[in-house]
PDB file of N, CA, C and O in Angstrom:
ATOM      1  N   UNK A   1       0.834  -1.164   0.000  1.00  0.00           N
ATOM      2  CA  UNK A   1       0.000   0.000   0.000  1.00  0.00           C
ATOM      3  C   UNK A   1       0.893   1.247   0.000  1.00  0.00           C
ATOM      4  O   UNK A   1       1.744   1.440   0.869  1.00  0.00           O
ATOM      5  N   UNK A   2       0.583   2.338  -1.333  1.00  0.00           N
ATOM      6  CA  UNK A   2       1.224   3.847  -1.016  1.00  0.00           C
ATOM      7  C   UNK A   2       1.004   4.188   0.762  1.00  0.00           C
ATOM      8  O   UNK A   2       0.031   3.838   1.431  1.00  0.00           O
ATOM      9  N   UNK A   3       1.870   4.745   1.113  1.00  0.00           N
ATOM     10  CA  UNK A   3       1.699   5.570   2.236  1.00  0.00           C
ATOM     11  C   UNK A   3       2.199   6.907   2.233  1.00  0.00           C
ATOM     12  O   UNK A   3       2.476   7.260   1.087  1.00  0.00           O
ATOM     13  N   UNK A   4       2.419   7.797   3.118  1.00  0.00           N
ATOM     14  CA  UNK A   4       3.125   9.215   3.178  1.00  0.00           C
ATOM     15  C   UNK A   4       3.717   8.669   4.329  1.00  0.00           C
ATOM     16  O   UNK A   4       3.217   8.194   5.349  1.00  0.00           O
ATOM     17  N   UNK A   5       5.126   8.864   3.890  1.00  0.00           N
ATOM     18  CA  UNK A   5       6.185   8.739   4.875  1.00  0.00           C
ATOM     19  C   UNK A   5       7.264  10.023   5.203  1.00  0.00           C
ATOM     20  O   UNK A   5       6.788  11.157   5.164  1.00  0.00           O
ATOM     21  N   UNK A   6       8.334   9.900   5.443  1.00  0.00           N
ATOM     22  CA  UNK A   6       9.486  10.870   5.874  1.00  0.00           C
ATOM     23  C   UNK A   6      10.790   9.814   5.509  1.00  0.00           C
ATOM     24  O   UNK A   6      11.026   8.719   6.019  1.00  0.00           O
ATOM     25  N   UNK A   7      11.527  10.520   4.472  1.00  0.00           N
ATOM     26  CA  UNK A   7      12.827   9.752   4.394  1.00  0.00           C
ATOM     27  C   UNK A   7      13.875  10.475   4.794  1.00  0.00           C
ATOM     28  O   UNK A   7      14.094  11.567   4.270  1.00  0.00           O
ATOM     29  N   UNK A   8      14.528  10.066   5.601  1.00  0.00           N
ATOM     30  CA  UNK A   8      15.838  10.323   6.004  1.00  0.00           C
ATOM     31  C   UNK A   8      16.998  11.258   5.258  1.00  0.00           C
ATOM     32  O   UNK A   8      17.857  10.422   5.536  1.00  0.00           O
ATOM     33  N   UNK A   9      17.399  11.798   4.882  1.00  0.00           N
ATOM     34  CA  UNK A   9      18.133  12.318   3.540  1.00  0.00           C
ATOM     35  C   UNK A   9      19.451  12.461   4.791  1.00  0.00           C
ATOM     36  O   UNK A   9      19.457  12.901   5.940  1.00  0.00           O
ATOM     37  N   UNK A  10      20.449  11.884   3.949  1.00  0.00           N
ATOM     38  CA  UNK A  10      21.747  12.396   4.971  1.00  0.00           C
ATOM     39  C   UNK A  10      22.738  12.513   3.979  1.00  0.00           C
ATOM     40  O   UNK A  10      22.940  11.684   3.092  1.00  0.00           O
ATOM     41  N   UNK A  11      23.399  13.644   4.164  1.00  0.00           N
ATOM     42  CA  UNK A  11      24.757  14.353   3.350  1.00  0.00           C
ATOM     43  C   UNK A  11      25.577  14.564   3.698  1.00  0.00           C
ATOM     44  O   UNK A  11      25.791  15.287   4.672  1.00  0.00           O
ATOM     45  N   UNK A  12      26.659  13.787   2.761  1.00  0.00           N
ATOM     46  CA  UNK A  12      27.852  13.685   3.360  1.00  0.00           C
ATOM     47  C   UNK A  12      28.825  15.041   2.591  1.00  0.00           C
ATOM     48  O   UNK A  12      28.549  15.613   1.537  1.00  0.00           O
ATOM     49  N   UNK A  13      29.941  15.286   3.450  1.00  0.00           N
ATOM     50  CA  UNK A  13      30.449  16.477   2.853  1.00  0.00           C
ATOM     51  C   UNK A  13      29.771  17.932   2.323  1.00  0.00           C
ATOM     52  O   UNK A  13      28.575  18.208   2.419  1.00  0.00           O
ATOM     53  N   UNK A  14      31.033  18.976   1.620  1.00  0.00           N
ATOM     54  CA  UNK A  14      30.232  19.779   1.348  1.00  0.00           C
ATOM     55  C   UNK A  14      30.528  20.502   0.176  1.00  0.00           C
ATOM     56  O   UNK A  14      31.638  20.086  -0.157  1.00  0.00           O
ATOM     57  N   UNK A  15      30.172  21.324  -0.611  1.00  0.00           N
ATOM     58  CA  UNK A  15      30.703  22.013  -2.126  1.00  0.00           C
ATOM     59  C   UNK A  15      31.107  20.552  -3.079  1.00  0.00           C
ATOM     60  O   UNK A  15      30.227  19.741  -3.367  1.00  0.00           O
ATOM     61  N   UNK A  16      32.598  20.363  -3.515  1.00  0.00           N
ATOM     62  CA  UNK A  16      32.382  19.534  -4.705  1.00  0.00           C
ATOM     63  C   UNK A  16      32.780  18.506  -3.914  1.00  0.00           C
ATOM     64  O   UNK A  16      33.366  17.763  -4.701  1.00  0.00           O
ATOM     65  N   UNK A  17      32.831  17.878  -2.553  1.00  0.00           N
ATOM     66  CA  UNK A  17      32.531  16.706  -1.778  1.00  0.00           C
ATOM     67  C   UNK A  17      31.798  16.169  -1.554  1.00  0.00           C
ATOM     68  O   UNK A  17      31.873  15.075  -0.994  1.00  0.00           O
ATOM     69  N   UNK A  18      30.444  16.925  -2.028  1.00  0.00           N
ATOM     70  CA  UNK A  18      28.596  16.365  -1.458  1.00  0.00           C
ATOM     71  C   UNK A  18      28.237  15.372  -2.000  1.00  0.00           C
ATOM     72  O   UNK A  18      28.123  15.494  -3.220  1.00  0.00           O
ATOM     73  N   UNK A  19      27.932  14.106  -1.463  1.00  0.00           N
ATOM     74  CA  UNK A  19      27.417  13.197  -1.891  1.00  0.00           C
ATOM     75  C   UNK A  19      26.510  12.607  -0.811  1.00  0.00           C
ATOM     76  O   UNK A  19      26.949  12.114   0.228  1.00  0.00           O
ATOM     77  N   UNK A  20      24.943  12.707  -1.194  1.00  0.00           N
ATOM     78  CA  UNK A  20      24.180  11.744  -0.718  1.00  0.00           C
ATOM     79  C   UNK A  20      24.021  10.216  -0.250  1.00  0.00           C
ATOM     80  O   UNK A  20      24.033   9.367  -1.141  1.00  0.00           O
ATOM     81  N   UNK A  21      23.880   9.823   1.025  1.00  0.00           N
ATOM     82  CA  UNK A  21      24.025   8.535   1.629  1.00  0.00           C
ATOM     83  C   UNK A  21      23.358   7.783   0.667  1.00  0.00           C
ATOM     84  O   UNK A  21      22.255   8.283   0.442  1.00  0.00           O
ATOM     85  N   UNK A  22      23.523   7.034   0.173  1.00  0.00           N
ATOM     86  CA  UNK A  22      22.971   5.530  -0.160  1.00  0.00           C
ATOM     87  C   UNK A  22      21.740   5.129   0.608  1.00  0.00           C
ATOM     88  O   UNK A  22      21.550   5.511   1.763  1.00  0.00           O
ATOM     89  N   UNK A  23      20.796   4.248  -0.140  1.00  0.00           N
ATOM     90  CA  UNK A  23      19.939   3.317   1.012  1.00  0.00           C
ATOM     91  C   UNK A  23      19.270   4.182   2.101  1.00  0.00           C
ATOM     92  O   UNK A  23      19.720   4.141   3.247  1.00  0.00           O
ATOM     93  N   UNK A  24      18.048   5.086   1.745  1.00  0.00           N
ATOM     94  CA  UNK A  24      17.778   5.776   2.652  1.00  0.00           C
ATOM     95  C   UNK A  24      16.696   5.009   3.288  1.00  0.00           C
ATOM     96  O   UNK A  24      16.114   4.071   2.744  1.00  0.00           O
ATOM     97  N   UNK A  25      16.427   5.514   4.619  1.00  0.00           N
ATOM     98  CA  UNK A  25      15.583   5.359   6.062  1.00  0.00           C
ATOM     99  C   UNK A  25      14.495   5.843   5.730  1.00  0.00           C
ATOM    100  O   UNK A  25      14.739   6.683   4.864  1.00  0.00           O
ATOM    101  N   UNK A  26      13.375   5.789   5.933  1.00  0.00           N
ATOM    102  CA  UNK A  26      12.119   6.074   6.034  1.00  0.00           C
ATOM    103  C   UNK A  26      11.197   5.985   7.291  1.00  0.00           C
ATOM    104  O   UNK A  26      11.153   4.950   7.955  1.00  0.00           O
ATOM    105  N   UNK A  27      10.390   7.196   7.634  1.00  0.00           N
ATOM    106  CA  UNK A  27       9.624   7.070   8.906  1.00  0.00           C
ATOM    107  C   UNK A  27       8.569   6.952   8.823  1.00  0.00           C
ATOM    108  O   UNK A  27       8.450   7.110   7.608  1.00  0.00           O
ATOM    109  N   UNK A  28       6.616   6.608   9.547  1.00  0.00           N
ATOM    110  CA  UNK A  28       5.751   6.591   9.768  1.00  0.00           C
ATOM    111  C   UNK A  28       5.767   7.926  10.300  1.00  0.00           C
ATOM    112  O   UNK A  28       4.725   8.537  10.062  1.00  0.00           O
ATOM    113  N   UNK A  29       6.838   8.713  11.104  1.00  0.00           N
ATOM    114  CA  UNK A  29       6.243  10.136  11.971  1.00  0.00           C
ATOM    115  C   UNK A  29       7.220  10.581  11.846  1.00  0.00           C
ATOM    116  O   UNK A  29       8.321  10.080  12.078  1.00  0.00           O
ATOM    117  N   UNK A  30       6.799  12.220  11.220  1.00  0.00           N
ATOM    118  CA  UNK A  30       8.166  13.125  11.305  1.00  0.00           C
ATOM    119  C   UNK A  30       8.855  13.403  12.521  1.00  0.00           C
ATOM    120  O   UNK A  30      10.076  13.554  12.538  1.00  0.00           O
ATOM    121  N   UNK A  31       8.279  13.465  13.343  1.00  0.00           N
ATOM    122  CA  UNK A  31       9.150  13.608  15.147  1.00  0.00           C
ATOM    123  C   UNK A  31      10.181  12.367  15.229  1.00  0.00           C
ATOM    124  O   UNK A  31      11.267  12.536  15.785  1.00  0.00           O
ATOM    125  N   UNK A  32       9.793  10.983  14.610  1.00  0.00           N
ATOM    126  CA  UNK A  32      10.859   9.952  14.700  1.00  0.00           C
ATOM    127  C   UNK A  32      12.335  10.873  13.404  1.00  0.00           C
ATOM    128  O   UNK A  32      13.368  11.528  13.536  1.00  0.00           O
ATOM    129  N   UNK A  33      11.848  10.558  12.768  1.00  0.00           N
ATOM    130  CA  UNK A  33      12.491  11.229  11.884  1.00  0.00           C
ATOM    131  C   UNK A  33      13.175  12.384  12.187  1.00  0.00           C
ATOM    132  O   UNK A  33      14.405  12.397  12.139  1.00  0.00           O
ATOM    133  N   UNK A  34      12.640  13.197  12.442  1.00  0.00           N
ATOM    134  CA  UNK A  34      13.743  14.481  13.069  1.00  0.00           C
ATOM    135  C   UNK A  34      14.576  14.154  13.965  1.00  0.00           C
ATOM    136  O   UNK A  34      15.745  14.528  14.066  1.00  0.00           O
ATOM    137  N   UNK A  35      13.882  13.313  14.760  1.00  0.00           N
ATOM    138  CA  UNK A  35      15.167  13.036  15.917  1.00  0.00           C
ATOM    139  C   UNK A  35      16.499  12.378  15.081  1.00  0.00           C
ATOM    140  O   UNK A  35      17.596  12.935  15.040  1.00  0.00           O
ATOM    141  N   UNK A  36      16.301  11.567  14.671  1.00  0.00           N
ATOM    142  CA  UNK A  36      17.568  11.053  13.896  1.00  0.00           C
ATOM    143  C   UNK A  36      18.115  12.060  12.990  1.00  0.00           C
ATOM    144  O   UNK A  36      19.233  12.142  12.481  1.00  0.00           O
ATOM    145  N   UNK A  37      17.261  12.681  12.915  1.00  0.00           N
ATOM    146  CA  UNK A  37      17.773  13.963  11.602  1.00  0.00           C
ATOM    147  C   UNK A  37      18.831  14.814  12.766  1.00  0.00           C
ATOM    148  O   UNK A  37      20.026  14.868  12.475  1.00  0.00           O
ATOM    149  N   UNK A  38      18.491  15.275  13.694  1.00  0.00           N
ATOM    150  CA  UNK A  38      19.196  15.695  14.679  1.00  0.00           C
ATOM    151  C   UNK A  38      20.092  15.308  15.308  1.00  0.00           C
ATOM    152  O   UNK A  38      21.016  16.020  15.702  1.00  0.00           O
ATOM    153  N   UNK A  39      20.005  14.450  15.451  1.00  0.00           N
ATOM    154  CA  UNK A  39      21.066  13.218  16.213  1.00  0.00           C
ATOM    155  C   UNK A  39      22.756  12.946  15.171  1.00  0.00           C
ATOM    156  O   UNK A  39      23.917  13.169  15.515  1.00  0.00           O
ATOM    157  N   UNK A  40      22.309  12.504  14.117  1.00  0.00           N
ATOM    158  CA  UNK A  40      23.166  12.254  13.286  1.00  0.00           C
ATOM    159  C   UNK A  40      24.399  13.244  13.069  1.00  0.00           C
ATOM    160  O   UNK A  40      25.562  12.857  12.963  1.00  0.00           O
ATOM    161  N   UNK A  41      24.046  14.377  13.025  1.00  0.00           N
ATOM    162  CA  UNK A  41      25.461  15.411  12.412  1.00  0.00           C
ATOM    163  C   UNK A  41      25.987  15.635  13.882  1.00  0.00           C
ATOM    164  O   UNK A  41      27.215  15.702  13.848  1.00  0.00           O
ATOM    165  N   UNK A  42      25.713  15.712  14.593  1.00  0.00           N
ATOM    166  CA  UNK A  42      26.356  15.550  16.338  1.00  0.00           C
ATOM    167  C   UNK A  42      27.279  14.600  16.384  1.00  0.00           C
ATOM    168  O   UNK A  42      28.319  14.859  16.990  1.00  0.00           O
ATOM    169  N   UNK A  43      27.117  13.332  15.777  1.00  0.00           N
ATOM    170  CA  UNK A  43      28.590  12.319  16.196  1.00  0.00           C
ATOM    171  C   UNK A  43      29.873  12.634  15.835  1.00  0.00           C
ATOM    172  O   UNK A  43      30.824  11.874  16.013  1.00  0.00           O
ATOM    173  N   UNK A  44      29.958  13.905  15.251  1.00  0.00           N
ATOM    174  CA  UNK A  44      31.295  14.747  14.847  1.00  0.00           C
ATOM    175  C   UNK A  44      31.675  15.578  15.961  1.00  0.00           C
ATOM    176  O   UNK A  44      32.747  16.177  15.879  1.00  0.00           O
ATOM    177  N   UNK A  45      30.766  15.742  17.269  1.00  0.00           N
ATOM    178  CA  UNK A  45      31.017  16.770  18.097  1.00  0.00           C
ATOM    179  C   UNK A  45      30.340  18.244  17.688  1.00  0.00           C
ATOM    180  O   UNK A  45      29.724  18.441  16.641  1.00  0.00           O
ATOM    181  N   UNK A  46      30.563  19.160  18.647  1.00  0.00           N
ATOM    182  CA  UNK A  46      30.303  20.609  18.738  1.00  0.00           C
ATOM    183  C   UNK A  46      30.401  21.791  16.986  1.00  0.00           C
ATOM    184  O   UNK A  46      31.199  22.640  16.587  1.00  0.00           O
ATOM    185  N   UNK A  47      29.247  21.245  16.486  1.00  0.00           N
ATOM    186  CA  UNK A  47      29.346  22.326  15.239  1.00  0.00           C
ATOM    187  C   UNK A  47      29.418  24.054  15.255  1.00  0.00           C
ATOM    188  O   UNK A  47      29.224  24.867  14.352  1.00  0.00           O
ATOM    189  N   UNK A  48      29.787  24.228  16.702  1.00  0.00           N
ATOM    190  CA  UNK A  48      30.112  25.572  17.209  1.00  0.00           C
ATOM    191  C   UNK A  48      31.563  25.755  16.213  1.00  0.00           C
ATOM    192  O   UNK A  48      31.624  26.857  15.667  1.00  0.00           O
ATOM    193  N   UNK A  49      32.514  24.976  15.976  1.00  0.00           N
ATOM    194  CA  UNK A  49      34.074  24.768  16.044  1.00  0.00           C
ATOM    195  C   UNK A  49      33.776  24.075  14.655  1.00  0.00           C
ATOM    196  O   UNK A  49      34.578  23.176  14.403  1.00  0.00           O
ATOM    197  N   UNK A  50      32.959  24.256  13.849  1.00  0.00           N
ATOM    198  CA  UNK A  50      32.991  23.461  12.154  1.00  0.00           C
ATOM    199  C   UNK A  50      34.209  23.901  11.578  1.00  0.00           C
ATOM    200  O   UNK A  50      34.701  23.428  10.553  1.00  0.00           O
ATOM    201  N   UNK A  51      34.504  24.473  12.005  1.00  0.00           N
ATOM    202  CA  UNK A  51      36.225  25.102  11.305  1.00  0.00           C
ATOM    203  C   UNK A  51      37.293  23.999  11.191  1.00  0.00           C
ATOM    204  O   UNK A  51      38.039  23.667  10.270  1.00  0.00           O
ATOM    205  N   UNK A  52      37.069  23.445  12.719  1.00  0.00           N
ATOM    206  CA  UNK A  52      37.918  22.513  12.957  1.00  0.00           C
ATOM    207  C   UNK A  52      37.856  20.901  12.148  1.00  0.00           C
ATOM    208  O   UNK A  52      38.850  20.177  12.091  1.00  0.00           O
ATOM    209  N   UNK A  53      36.348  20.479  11.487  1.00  0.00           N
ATOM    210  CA  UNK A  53      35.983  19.407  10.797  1.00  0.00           C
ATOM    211  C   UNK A  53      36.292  19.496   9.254  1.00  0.00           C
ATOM    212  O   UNK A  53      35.740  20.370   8.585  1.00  0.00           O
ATOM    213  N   UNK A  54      37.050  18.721   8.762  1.00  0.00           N
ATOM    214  CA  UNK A  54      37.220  18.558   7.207  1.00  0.00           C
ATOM    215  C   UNK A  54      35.828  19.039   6.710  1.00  0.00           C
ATOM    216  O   UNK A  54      34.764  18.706   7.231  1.00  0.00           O
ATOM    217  N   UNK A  55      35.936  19.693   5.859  1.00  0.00           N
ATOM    218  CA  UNK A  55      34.343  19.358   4.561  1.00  0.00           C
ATOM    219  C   UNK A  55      34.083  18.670   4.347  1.00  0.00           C
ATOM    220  O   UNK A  55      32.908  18.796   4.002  1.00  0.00           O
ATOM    221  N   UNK A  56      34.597  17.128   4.213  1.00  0.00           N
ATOM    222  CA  UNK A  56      34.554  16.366   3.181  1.00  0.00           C
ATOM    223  C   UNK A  56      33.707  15.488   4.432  1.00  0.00           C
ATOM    224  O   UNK A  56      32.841  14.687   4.080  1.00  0.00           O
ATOM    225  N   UNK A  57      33.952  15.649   5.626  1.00  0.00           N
ATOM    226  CA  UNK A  57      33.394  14.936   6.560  1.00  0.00           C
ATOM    227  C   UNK A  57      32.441  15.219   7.382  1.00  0.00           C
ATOM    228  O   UNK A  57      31.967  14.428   8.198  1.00  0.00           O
ATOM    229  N   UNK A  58      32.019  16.651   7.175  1.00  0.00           N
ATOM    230  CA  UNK A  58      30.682  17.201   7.082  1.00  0.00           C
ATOM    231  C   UNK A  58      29.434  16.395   7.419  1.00  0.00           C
ATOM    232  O   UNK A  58      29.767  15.232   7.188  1.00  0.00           O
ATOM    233  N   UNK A  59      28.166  16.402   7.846  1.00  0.00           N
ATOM    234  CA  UNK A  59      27.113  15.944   7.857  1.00  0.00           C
ATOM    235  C   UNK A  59      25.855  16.606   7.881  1.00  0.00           C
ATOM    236  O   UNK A  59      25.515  17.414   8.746  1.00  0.00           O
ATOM    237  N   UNK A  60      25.193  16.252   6.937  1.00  0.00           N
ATOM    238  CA  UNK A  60      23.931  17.316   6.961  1.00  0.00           C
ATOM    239  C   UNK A  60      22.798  16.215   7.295  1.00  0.00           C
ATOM    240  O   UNK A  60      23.109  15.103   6.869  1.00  0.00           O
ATOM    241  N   UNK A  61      21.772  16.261   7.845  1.00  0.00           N
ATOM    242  CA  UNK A  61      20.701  15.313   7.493  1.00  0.00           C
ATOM    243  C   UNK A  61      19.221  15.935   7.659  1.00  0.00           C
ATOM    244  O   UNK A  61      19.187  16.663   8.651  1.00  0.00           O
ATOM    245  N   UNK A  62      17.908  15.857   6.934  1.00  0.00           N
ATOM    246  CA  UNK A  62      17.023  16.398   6.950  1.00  0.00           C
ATOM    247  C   UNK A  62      15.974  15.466   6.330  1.00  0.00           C
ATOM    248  O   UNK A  62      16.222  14.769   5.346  1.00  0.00           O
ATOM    249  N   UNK A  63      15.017  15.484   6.835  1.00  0.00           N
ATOM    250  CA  UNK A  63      13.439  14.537   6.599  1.00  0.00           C
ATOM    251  C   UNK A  63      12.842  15.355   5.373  1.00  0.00           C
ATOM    252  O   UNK A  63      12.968  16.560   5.153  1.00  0.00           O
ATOM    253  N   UNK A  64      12.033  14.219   4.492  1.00  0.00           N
ATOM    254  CA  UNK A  64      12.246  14.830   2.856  1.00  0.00           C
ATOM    255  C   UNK A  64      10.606  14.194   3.550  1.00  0.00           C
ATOM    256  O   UNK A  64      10.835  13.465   4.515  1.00  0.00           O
ATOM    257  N   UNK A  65       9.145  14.327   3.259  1.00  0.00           N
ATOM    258  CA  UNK A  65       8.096  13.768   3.000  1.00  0.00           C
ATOM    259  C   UNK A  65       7.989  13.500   1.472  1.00  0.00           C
ATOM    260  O   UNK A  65       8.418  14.206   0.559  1.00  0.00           O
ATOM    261  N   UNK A  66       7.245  12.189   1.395  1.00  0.00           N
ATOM    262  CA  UNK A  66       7.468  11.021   0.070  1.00  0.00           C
ATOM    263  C   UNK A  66       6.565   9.980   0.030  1.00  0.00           C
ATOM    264  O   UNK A  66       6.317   9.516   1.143  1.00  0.00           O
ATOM    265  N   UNK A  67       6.164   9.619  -0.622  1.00  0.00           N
ATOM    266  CA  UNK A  67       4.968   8.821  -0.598  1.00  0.00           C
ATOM    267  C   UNK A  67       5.945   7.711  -0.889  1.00  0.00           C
ATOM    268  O   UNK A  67       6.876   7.929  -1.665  1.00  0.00           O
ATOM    269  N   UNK A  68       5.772   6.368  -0.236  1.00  0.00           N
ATOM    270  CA  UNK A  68       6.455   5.207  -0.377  1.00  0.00           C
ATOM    271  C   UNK A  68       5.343   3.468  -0.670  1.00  0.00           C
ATOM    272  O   UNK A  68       4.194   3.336  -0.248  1.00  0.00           O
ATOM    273  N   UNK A  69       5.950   2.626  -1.291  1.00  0.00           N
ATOM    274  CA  UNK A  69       5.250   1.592  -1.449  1.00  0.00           C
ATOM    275  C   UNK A  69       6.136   0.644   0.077  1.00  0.00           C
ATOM    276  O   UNK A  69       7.322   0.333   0.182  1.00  0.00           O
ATOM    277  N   UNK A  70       4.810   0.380   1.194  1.00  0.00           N
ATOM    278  CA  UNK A  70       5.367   0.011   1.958  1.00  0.00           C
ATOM    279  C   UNK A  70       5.579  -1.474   2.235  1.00  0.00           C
ATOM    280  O   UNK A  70       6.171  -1.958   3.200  1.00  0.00           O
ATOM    281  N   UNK A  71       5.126  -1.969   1.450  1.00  0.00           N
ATOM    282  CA  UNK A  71       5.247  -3.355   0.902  1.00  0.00           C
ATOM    283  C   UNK A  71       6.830  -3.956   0.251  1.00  0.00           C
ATOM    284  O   UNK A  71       7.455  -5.015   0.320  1.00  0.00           O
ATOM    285  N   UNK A  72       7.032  -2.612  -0.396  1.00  0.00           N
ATOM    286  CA  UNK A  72       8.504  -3.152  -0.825  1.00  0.00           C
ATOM    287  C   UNK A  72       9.684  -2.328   0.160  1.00  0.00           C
ATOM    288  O   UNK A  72      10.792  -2.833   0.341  1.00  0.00           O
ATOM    289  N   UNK A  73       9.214  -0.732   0.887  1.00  0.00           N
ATOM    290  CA  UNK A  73      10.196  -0.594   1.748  1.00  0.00           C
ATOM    291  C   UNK A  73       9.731  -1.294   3.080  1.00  0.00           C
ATOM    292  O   UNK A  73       8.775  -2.033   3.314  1.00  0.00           O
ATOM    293  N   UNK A  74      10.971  -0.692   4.048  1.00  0.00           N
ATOM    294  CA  UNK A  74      10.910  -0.856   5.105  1.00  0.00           C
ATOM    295  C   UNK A  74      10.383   0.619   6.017  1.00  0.00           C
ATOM    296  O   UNK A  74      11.254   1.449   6.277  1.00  0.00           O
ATOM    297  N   UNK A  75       9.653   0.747   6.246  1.00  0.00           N
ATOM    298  CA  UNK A  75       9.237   2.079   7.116  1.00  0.00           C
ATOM    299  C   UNK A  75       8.942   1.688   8.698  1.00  0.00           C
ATOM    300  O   UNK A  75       8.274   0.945   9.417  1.00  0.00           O
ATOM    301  N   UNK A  76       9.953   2.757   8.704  1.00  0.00           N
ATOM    302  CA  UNK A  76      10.473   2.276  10.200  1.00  0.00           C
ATOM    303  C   UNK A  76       9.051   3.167  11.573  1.00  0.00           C
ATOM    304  O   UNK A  76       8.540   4.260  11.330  1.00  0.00           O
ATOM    305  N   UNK A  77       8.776   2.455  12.686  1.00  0.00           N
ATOM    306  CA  UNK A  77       7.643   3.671  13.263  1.00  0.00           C
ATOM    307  C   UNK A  77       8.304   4.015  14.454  1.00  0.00           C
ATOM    308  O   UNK A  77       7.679   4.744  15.224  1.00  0.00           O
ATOM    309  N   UNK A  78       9.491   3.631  14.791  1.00  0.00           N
ATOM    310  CA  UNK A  78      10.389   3.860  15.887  1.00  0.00           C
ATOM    311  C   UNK A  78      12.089   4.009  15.488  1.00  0.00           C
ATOM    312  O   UNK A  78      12.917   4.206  16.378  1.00  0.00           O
TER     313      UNK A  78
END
Protein backbone atom coordinates (compact mmCIF):
# COMPACT_ATOMS: atom_id res chain seq x y z
CA UNK A 1 0.00 0.00 0.00
CA UNK A 2 1.22 3.85 -1.02
CA UNK A 3 1.70 5.57 2.24
CA UNK A 4 3.12 9.22 3.18
CA UNK A 5 6.18 8.74 4.87
CA UNK A 6 9.49 10.87 5.87
CA UNK A 7 12.83 9.75 4.39
CA UNK A 8 15.84 10.32 6.00
CA UNK A 9 18.13 12.32 3.54
CA UNK A 10 21.75 12.40 4.97
CA UNK A 11 24.76 14.35 3.35
CA UNK A 12 27.85 13.68 3.36
CA UNK A 13 30.45 16.48 2.85
CA UNK A 14 30.23 19.78 1.35
CA UNK A 15 30.70 22.01 -2.13
CA UNK A 16 32.38 19.53 -4.70
CA UNK A 17 32.53 16.71 -1.78
CA UNK A 18 28.60 16.37 -1.46
CA UNK A 19 27.42 13.20 -1.89
CA UNK A 20 24.18 11.74 -0.72
CA UNK A 21 24.03 8.53 1.63
CA UNK A 22 22.97 5.53 -0.16
CA UNK A 23 19.94 3.32 1.01
CA UNK A 24 17.78 5.78 2.65
CA UNK A 25 15.58 5.36 6.06
CA UNK A 26 12.12 6.07 6.03
CA UNK A 27 9.62 7.07 8.91
CA UNK A 28 5.75 6.59 9.77
CA UNK A 29 6.24 10.14 11.97
CA UNK A 30 8.17 13.12 11.31
CA UNK A 31 9.15 13.61 15.15
CA UNK A 32 10.86 9.95 14.70
CA UNK A 33 12.49 11.23 11.88
CA UNK A 34 13.74 14.48 13.07
CA UNK A 35 15.17 13.04 15.92
CA UNK A 36 17.57 11.05 13.90
CA UNK A 37 17.77 13.96 11.60
CA UNK A 38 19.20 15.69 14.68
CA UNK A 39 21.07 13.22 16.21
CA UNK A 40 23.17 12.25 13.29
CA UNK A 41 25.46 15.41 12.41
CA UNK A 42 26.36 15.55 16.34
CA UNK A 43 28.59 12.32 16.20
CA UNK A 44 31.29 14.75 14.85
CA UNK A 45 31.02 16.77 18.10
CA UNK A 46 30.30 20.61 18.74
CA UNK A 47 29.35 22.33 15.24
CA UNK A 48 30.11 25.57 17.21
CA UNK A 49 34.07 24.77 16.04
CA UNK A 50 32.99 23.46 12.15
CA UNK A 51 36.23 25.10 11.31
CA UNK A 52 37.92 22.51 12.96
CA UNK A 53 35.98 19.41 10.80
CA UNK A 54 37.22 18.56 7.21
CA UNK A 55 34.34 19.36 4.56
CA UNK A 56 34.55 16.37 3.18
CA UNK A 57 33.39 14.94 6.56
CA UNK A 58 30.68 17.20 7.08
CA UNK A 59 27.11 15.94 7.86
CA UNK A 60 23.93 17.32 6.96
CA UNK A 61 20.70 15.31 7.49
CA UNK A 62 17.02 16.40 6.95
CA UNK A 63 13.44 14.54 6.60
CA UNK A 64 12.25 14.83 2.86
CA UNK A 65 8.10 13.77 3.00
CA UNK A 66 7.47 11.02 0.07
CA UNK A 67 4.97 8.82 -0.60
CA UNK A 68 6.46 5.21 -0.38
CA UNK A 69 5.25 1.59 -1.45
CA UNK A 70 5.37 0.01 1.96
CA UNK A 71 5.25 -3.36 0.90
CA UNK A 72 8.50 -3.15 -0.83
CA UNK A 73 10.20 -0.59 1.75
CA UNK A 74 10.91 -0.86 5.10
CA UNK A 75 9.24 2.08 7.12
CA UNK A 76 10.47 2.28 10.20
CA UNK A 77 7.64 3.67 13.26
CA UNK A 78 10.39 3.86 15.89
Amino acid sequence: MVIHAFMLVVVLGTGEDRREQRDPMYFRSIDVCQYYASRIPRQYGNYRYKSYIDPKDRVTAYCKPIKVDDTKVLVYDH
